[in-house]
C-alpha positions in Angstrom: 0.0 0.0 0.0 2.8 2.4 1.2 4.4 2.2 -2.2 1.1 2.8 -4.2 0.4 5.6 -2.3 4.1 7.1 -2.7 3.9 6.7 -6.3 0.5 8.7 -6.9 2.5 11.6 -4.6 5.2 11.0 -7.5 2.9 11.3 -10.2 0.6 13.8 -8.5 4.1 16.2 -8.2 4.9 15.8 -11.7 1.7 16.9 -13.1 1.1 19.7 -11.2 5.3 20.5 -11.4 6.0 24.5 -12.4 8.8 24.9 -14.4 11.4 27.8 -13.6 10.2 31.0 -15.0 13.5 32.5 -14.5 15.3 29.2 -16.4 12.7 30.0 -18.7 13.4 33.7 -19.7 17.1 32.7 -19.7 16.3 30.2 -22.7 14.5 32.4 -24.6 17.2 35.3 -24.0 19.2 32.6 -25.6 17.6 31.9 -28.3 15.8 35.8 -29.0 20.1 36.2 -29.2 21.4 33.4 -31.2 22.9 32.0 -27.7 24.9 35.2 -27.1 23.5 36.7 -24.5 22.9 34.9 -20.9 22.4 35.4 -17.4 22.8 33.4 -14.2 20.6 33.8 -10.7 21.2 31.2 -7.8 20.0 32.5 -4.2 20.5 29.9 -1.3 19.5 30.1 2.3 20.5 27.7 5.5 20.2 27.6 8.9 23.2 26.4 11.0 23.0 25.1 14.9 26.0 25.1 16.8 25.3 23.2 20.6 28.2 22.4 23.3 30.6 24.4 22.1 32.1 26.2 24.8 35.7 28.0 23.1 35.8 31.0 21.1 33.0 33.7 20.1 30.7 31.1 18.6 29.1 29.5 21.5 26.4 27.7 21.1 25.7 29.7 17.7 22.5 29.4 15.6 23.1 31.4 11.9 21.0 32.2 8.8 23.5 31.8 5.7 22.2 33.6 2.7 24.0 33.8 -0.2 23.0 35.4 -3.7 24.8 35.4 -6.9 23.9 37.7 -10.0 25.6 36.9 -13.4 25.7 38.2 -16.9 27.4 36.6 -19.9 27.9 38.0 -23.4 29.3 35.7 -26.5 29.9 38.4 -29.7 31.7 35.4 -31.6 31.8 31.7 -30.8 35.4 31.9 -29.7 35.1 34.9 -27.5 33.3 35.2 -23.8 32.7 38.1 -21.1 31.0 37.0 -18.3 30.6 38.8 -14.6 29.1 38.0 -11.5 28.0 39.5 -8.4 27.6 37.6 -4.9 26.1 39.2 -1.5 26.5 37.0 1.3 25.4 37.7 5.1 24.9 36.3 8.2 21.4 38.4 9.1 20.9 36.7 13.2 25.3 36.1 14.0 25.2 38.8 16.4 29.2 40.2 16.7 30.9 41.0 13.1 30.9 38.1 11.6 34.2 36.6 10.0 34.9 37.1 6.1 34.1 33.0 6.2 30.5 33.8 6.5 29.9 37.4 5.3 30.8 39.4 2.9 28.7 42.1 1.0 28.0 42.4 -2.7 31.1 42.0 -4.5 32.7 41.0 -7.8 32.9 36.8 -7.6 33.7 36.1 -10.9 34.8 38.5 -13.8 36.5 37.1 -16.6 37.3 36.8 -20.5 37.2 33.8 -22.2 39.2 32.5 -25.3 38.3 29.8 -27.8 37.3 27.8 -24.5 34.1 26.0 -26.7 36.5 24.4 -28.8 37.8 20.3 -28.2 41.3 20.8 -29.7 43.3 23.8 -30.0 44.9 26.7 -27.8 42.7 28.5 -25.3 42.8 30.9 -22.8 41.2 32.4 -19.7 41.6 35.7 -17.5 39.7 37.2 -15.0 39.0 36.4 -11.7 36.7 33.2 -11.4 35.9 30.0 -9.6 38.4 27.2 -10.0 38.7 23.7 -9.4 41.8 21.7 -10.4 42.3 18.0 -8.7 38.6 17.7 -7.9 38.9 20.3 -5.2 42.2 18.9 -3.7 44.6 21.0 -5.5 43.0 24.0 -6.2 39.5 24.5 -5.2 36.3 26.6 -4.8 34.3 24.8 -2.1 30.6 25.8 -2.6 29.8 24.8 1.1 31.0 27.6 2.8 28.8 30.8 2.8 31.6 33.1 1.0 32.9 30.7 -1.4 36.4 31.2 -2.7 37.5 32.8 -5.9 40.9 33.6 -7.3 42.3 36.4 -10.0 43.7 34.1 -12.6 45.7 34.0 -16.0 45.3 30.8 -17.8 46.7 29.7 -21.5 46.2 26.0 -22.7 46.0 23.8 -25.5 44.2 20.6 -26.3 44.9 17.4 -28.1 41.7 14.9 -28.6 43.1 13.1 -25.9 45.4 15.8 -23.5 45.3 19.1 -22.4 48.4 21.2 -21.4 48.1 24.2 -19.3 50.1 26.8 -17.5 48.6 29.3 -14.8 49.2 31.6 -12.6 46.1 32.2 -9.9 45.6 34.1 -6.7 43.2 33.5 -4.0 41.3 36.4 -3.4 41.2 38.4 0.0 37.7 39.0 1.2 37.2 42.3 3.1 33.3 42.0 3.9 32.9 46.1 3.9 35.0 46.4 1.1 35.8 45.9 -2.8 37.9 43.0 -3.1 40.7 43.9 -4.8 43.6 41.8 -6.1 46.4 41.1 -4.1 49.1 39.0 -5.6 51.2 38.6 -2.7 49.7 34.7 -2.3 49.7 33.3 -5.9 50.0 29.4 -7.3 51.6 29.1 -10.6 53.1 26.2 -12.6 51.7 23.6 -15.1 49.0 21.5 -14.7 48.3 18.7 -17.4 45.6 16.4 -18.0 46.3 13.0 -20.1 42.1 11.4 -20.6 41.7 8.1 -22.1 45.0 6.6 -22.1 44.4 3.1 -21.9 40.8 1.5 -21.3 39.2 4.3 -19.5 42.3 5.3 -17.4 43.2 8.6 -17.4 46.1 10.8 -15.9 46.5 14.3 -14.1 50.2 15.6 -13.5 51.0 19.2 -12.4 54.0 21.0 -11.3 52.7 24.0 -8.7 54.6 26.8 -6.8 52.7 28.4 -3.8 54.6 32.2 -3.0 53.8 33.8 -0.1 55.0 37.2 1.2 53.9 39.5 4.4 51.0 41.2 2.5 50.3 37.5 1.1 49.9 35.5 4.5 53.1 34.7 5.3 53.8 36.6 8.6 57.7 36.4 9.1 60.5 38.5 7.4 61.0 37.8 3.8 59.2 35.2 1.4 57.6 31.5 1.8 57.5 29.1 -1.1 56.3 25.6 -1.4 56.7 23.8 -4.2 53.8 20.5 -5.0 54.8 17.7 -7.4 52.1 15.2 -8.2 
């Protein structure tokens, strides 16, 4: 019985479903435009309970995390993209300041140009400040979890084989100031090669990178003179 009655919620659901008018008015911007034109709109909202913790300012906390993200892409030519996006994020209930983890009003996430990116073989290129993820998150990484989600000022040229693709980079994670423009500060930057080798050999498939992480004072590193670490893998 349980299972009949689950599947006529199912069904009932998917009659009466609504489809996105906003995922709506973005296809037919798309296709009034010849796929040119394009916009992005994601707003997400959670409630976070903190019990027995009795160190530090959070004790015991209970947060709202909002987080909203604007975005507008333009494609002139098929090799050619602009696209920027804004994101406000706050903390509405934390109580004291809260950290640049959790908070930070509307800024610049993403801004960047992109350069024959659409095509499978070929040189490309990318620069701007975007989200990055390189290693599924290990390596470099934009984990969406967090309330402020990371971003990085980046300069990216690559090219592509039908079965590799060769890149070099040089990124910088970005320094959130929650009253403030976040502006780039290369002081903390990665740069180096990372390579991707897809469909070797029966479905294997290979990453190998070469990375340098520099650190100075402004960048993090807090004694005299420079840090540098160097990742092989």
């Amino acid at each position: 019985m349980i299972p009949v009655v689950l599947a006529g919620m199912a069904a009932f659901s998917l009659a009466f479903a609504q489809e996105d008018p906003l995922q709506q008015a973005n296809q037919a911007l798309k296709q009034a435009t010849g796929n040119k034109v394009f916009f992005t709109l994601e707003e997400r909202t959670r409630w976070e309970e903190k019990f027995g913790v009795n160190f530090g300012k959070s004790v015991n906390q209970q947060d709202m995390l909002s987080r909203l993200r604007i975005g507008f892409g333009v494609s002139p030519v098929s090799w050619l993209t602009f696209y920027a996006m804004g994101q406000d994020a706050r903390v509405p209930f934390y109580g004291l300041a809260a950290p640049n983890t959790m908070r930070d009003t509307m800024d610049l996430q993403e801004a960047y140009v992109k350069l024959f990116d659409q095509r499978e073989t070929g040189f490309g290129a990318g620069f701007g400040r975007s989200m990055l993820d390189y290693g599924e998150s290990r390596v470099i990484g934009t984990p969406q979890w967090s309330n402020v989600a990371r971003t990085y000022d980046q300069s990216r040229l690559y090219y592509r084989t039908s079965k590799a693709r060769f890149e070099v980079l040089m990124v910088s994670p970005v320094k959130v100031l929650p009253d403030a423009f976040n502006t780039p500060d290369l002081g903390e930057r990665i740069w180096g090669t990372y390579d991707t080798f897809a469909r070797l050999w029966h479905g294997v498939s290979v990453d190998a990178y070469a990375l340098r992480h520099s650190q100075n004072k402004i960048g993090g590193w807090t004694g005299a003179g420079t840090l540098g670490t160097d990742s092989f893998g």
